[in-house]
GUZA-112122 format. One line per field, with one value per residue (C-alpha): x, y, z. Coordinates in nm, 4 decimals, decimal comma. Layout:
residues N
east c(X|...)
north c(Y|...)
up c(Z|...)
//
This chain:
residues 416
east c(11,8181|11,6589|11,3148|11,4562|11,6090|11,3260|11,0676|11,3515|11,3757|11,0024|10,9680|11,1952|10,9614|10,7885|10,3560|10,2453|9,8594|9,6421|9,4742|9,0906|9,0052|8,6544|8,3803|8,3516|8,0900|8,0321|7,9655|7,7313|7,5078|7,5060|7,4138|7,0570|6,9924|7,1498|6,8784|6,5803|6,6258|6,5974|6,3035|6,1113|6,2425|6,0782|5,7698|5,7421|5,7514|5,5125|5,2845|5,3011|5,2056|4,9556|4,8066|4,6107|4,4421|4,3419|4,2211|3,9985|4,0390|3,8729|3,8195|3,5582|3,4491|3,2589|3,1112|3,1477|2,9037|2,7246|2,7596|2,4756|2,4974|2,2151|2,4540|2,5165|2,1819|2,1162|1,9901|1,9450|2,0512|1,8871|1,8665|1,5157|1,2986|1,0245|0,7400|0,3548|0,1171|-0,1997|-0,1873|-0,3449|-0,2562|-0,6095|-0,7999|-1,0997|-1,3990|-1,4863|-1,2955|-1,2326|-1,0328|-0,8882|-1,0279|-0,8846|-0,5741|-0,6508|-0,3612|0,0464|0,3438|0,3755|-0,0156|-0,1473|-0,4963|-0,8357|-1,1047|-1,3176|-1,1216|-1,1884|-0,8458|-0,8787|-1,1869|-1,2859|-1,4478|-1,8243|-2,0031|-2,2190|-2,2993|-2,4501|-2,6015|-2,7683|-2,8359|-3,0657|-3,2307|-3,3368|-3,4625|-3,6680|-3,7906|-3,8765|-4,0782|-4,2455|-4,3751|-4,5239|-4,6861|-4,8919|-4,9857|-5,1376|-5,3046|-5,3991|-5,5703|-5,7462|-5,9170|-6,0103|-6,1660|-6,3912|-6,4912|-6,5390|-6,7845|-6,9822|-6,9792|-7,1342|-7,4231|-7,4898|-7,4970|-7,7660|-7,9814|-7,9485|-8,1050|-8,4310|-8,4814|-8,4070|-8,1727|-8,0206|-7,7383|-7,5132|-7,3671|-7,2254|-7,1029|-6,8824|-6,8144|-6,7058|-6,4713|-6,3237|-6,2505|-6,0650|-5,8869|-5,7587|-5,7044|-5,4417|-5,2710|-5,2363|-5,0346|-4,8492|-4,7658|-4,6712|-4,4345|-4,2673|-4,2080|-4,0311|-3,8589|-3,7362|-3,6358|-3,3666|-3,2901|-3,1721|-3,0266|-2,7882|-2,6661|-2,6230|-2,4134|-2,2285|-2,1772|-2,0562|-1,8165|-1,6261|-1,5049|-1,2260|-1,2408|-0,9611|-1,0008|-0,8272|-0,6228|-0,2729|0,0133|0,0690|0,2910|0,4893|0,3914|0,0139|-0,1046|-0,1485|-0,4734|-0,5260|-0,4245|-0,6994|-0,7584|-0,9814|-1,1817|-1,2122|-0,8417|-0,7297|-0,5091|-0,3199|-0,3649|-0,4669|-0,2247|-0,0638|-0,1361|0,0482|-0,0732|0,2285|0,0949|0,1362|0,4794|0,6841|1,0121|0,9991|1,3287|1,4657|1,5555|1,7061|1,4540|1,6987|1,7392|1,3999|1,2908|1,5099|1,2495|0,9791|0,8285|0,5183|0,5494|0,4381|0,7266|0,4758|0,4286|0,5852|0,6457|1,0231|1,2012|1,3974|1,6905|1,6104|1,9028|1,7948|2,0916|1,9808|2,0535|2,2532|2,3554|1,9874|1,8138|1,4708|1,3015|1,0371|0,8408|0,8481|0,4483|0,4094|0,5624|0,5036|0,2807|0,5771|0,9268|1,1540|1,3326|1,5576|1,7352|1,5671|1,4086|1,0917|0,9852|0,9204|0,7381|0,8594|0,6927|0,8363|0,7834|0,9119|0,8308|0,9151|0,8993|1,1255|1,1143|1,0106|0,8928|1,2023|1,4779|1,7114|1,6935|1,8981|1,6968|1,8123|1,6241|1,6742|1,6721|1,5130|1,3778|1,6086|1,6150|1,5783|1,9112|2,0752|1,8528|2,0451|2,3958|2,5546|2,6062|3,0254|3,1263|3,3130|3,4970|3,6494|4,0034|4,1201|3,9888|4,2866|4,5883|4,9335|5,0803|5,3672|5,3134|4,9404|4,6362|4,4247|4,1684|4,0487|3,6967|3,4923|3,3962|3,1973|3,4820|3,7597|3,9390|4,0204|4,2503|4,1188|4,3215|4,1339|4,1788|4,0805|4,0754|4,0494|3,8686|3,4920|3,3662|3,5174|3,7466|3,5939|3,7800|3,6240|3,6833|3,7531|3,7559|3,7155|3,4526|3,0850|2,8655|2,7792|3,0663|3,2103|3,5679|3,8121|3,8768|4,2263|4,4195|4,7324|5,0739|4,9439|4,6436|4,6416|4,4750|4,2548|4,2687|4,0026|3,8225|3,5356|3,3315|3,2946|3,1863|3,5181)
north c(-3,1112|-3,4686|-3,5381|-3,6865|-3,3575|-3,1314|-3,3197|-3,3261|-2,9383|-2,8921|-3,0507|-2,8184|-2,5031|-2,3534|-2,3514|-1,9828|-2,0721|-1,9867|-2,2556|-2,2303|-2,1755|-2,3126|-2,1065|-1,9780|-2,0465|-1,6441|-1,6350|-1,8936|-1,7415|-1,4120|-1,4320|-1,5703|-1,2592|-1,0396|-1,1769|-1,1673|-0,8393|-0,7491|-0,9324|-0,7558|-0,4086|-0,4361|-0,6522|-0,3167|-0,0544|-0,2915|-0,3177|0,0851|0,0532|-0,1836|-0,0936|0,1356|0,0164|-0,2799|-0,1330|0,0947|0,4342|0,6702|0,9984|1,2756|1,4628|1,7819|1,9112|2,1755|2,4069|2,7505|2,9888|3,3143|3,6633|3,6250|3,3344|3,6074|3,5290|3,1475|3,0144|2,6313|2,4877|2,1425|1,9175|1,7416|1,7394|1,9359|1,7332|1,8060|1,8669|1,7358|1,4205|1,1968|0,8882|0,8815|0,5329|0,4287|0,3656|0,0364|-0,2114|-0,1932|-0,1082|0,1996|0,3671|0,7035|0,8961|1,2428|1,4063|1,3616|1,3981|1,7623|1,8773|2,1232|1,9714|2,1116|1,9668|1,7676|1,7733|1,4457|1,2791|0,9476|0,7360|0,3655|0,1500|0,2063|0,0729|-0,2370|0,0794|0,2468|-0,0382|-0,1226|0,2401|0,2402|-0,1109|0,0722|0,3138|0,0993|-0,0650|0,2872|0,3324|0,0299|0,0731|0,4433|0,2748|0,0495|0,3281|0,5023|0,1798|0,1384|0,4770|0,4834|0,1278|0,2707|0,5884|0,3794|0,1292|0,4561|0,5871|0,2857|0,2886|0,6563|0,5455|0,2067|0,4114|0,6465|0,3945|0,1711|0,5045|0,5182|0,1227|0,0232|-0,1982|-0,3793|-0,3605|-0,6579|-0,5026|-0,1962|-0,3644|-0,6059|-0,2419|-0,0951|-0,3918|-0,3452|0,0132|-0,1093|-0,3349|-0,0821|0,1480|-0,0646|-0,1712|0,1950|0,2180|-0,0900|0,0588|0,3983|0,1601|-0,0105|0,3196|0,4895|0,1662|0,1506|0,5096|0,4849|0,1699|0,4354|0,6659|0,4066|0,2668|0,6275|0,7130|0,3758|0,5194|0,8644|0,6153|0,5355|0,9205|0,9090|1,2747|1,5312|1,5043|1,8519|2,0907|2,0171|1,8643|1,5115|1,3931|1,0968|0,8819|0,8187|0,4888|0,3320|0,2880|-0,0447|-0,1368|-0,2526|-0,0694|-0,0211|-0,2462|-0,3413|-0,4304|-0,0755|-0,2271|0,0137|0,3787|0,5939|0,9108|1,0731|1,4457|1,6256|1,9987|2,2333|2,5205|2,2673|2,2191|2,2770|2,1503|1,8944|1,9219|1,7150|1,9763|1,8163|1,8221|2,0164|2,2651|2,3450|2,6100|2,8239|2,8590|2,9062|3,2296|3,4044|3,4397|3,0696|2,9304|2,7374|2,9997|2,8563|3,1621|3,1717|3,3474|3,1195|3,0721|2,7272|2,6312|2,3248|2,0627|2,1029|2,4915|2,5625|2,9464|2,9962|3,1309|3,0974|3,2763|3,0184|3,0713|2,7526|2,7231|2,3691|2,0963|1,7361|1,5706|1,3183|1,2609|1,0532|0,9237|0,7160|1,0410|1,2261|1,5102|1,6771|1,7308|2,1161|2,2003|2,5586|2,7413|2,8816|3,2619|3,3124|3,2075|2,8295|2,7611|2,4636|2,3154|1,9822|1,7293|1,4967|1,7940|1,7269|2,1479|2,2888|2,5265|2,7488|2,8934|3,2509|3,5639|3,7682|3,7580|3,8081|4,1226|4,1764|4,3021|4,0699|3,7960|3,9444|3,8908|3,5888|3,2788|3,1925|2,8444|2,7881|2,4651|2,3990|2,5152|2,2142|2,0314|2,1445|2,0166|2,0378|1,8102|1,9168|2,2775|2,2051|2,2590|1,9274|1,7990|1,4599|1,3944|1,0957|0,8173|0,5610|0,3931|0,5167|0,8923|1,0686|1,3444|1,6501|1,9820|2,2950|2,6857|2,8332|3,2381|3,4436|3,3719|3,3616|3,3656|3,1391|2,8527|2,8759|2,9396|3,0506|2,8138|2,9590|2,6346|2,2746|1,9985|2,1036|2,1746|1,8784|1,6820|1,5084|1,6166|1,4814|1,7026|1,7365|1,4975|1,3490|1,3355|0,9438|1,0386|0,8975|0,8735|0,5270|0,5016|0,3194|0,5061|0,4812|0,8307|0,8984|1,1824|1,1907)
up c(-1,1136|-1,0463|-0,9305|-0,6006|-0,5297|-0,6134|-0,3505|-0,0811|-0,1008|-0,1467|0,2156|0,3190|0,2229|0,5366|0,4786|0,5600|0,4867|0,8449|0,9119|0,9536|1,2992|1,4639|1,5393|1,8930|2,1228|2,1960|1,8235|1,7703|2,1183|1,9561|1,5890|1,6831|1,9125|1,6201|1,3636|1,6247|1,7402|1,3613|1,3137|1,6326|1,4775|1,1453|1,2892|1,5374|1,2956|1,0311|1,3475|1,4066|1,0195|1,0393|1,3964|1,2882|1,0017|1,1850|1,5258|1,5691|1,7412|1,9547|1,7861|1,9243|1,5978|1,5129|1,2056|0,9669|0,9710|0,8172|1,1006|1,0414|1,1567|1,4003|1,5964|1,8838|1,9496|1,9653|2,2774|2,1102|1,8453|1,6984|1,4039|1,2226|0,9778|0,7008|0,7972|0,6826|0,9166|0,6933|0,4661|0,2560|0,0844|-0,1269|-0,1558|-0,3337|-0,1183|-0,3497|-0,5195|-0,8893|-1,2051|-1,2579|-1,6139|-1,6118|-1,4148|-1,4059|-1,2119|-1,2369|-0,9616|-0,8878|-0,9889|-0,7351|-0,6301|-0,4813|-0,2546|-0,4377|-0,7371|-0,9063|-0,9864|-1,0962|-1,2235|-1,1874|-1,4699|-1,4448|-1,7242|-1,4873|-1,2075|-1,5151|-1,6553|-1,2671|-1,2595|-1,5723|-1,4303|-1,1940|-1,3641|-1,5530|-1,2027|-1,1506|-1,4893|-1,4660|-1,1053|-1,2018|-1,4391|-1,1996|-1,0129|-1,3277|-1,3890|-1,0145|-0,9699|-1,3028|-1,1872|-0,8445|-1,0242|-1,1969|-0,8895|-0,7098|-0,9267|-0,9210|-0,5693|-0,6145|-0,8861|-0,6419|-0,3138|-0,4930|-0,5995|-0,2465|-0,1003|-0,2978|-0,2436|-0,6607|-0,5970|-0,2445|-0,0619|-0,2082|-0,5180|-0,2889|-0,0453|-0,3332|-0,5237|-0,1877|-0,1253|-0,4401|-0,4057|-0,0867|-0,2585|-0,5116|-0,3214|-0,1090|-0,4846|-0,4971|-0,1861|-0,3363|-0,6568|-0,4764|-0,2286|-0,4751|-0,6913|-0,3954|-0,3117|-0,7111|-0,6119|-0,3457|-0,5430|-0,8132|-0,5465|-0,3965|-0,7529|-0,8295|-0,5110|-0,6353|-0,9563|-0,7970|-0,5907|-0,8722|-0,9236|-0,6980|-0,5709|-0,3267|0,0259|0,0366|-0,0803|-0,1648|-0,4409|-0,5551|-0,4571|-0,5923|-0,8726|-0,9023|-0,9593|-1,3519|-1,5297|-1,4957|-1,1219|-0,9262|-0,5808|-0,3027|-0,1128|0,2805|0,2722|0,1166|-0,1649|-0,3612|-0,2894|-0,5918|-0,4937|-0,1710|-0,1258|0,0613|0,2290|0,1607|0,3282|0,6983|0,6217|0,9921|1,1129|1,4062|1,5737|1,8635|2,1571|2,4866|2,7830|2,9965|2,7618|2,7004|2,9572|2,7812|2,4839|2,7328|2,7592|2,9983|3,3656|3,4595|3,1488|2,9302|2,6425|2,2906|2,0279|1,9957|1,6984|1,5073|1,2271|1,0368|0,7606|0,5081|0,4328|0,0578|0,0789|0,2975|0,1336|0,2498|0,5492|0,6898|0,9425|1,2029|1,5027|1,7273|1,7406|1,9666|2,1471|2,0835|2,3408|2,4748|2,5741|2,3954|2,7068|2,5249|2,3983|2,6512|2,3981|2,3133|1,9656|1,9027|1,5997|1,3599|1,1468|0,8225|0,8418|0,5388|0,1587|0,1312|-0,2660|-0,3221|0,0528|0,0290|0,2934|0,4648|0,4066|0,6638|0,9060|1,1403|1,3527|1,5613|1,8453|1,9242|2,1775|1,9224|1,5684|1,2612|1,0949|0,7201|0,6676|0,9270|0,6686|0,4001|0,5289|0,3782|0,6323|0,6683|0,6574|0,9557|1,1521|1,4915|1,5124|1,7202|1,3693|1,1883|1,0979|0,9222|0,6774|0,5168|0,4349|0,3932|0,6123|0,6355|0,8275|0,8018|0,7860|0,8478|0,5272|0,7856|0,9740|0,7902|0,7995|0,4665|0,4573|0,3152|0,1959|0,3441|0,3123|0,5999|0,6882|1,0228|1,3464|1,3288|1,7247|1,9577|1,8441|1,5163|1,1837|0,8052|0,5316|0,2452|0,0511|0,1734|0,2716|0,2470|0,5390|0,7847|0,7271|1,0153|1,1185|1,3626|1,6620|1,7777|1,5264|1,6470|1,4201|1,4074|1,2643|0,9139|0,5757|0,5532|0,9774|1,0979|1,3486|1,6287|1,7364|2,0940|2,3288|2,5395)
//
């Protein structure tokens, strides 16, 4: 077959290719809304993501707590602090070097105890000048008195022959004058020996000065300064130790004004001698009995509280000054045995939560929420539930978490 032939039937051959049709309008309109809409659906759900690790929210939080036996009987409850009733951060009366440190952190202290000692060796060294002074003025007195015995017994042999006319008046009246005389240098010397004295007695209350001595009874506390430092003076630089009276150790607690009638006792409502439960932060397995004794002398009307003060009724070994106490105040005092029972650690129901098949609650780490596996067990009181195992007393909670409510959420407490 020729070429000629072969092209003529090859235009002959019908073309079943579709041929590419243009885009519509309705298509091009709708792909943009297609690929915005996606973009607002994941930029939603990475906000609902996002949101709250970036805001802040409003949570209302609790604590958990160690709940006693004697709880049936709490009238108020409030938080504060060991604080000593009686003092002393123990100066030096002069200035100077310390020589010697005679106590350590911890030592158990009497009045008057001498516990540290300054360098001494020029009050010594005035103290036997004066002395000497001392000595040396004696000495003129001695010399003094002998000299006026003598003119005095001339005066005797003159005035004896003056009265059977041997001799005239002129040499007893000289010897008189002179027995005058000496007997003023006595006065002198006996003057300047009691001045030469108390000039001994003050260098010697100097010297005593530099034995830095108790004010009272009570422990060291913290570390006492080095031999070497220089203290004392107008200024009070350095202090040598701080002492601190254990046995005035009381807990000053913060109780709100309006709740404190209901501590008063007596028939006009001013007596103070409530029974009381007081729990330290550092043990809080551990029980104390109190007796609210006084009430501070103000109101804090920025919180609107009054300071009551508690006595420890019971032993305190290994309560120490600044321990964070919860006291409670109640209707009557604690029993032995009920002292005996073993406090249950207990938290707010509505503080509970489920994750999974896991209880949780998330507690507070500053501004951020952690979540926290807890065992809890039965009912303790009202809306309260034992843990059995799970965050240690006084840590913050949040109340009533939300299925939102996340690990890392930043958070903001409030009352409402």
């Amino acid at each position: 077959m020729s070429d000629q032939l072969s092209s003529d039937l090859a235009s002959l051959r019908i073309d079943r290719t579709p041929a590419a049709s243009a885009p519509s309008p309705w298509r091009k309109a709708v792909a943009p809304v297609v690929v915005v809409g996606a973009l607002a659906t994941g930029g939603w759900f990475g906000w609902q993501q996002l949101q709250p690790r970036i805001y802040k929210q409003e949570v209302r939080t609790s604590e958990i707590a160690m709940l006693s036996p004697s709880q049936a009987e709490v009238t108020v409850t409030s938080t504060g602090y060991v604080i000593p009733q009686r003092t002393s951060k123990v100066g030096s009366k002069v200035p100077g070097r310390l020589a010697k440190v005679l106590v350590k952190e911890g030592d158990i202290v009497k009045e008057g105890q001498v516990i540290a000692q300054l360098e001494d060796a020029d009050q010594r060294s005035a103290v036997t000048a004066a002395g000497s002074r001392v000595g040396v003025a004696s000495a003129r007195i001695s010399a003094a008195k002998a000299q006026l015995a003598e003119v005095s017994q001339q005066v005797a042999r003159e005035k004896a022959l003056v009265a059977k006319g041997a001799v005239g008046r002129a040499n007893l009246e000289n010897l008189e004058a002179r027995e005058a005389s000496l007997r003023e240098a006595v006065r002198a010397a006996e003057a300047e020996t009691r001045a030469a004295q108390a000039e001994v007695g003050t260098f010697h209350v100097g010297l005593q000065d530099r034995a830095i001595l108790s004010p009272m009874n009570g422990r060291i506390v913290g570390k006492p300064a080095a031999v070497g430092e220089y203290v004392g003076g107008i200024a009070g630089i350095g202090a040598v130790a701080e002492i601190i009276d254990f046995d005035s150790l009381l807990v000053e607690t913060d109780v709100p004004e309006a709740r404190l009638h209901l501590l008063l006792k007596g028939p006009d409502k001013t007596k103070l001698d409530t029974p009381c439960e007081i729990v330290l932060d550092a043990y809080p397995n551990k029980r104390y009995r109190g007796v609210a004794v006084a009430l501070g002398q103000r109101v804090n009307r920025a919180k609107a509280t009054v300071v009551v003060k508690v006595r420890f009724a019971d032993d305190i070994e290994g309560v120490l000054p600044e321990m964070s106490a919860r006291v409670s105040f109640l209707t009557k005092a604690i029993t032995d045995d009920a002292l005996k029972e073993a406090p249950k650690k207990v938290i707010p129901a509505e503080a509970v939560a489920t994750r999974g098949d896991q209880k949780v609650v998330f507690t507070v780490d500053g501004d951020k929420l952690q979540q926290t596996p807890i065992k809890v067990g039965g009912a303790v009181g009202a809306g309260m539930l034992e843990v059995l195992d799970g965050p240690t007393p006084g840590t913050k909670v949040v109340m009533n978490p939300s299925a939102e409510t996340a690990d890392g959420q930043r958070i903001k407490e409030t009352d409402k």
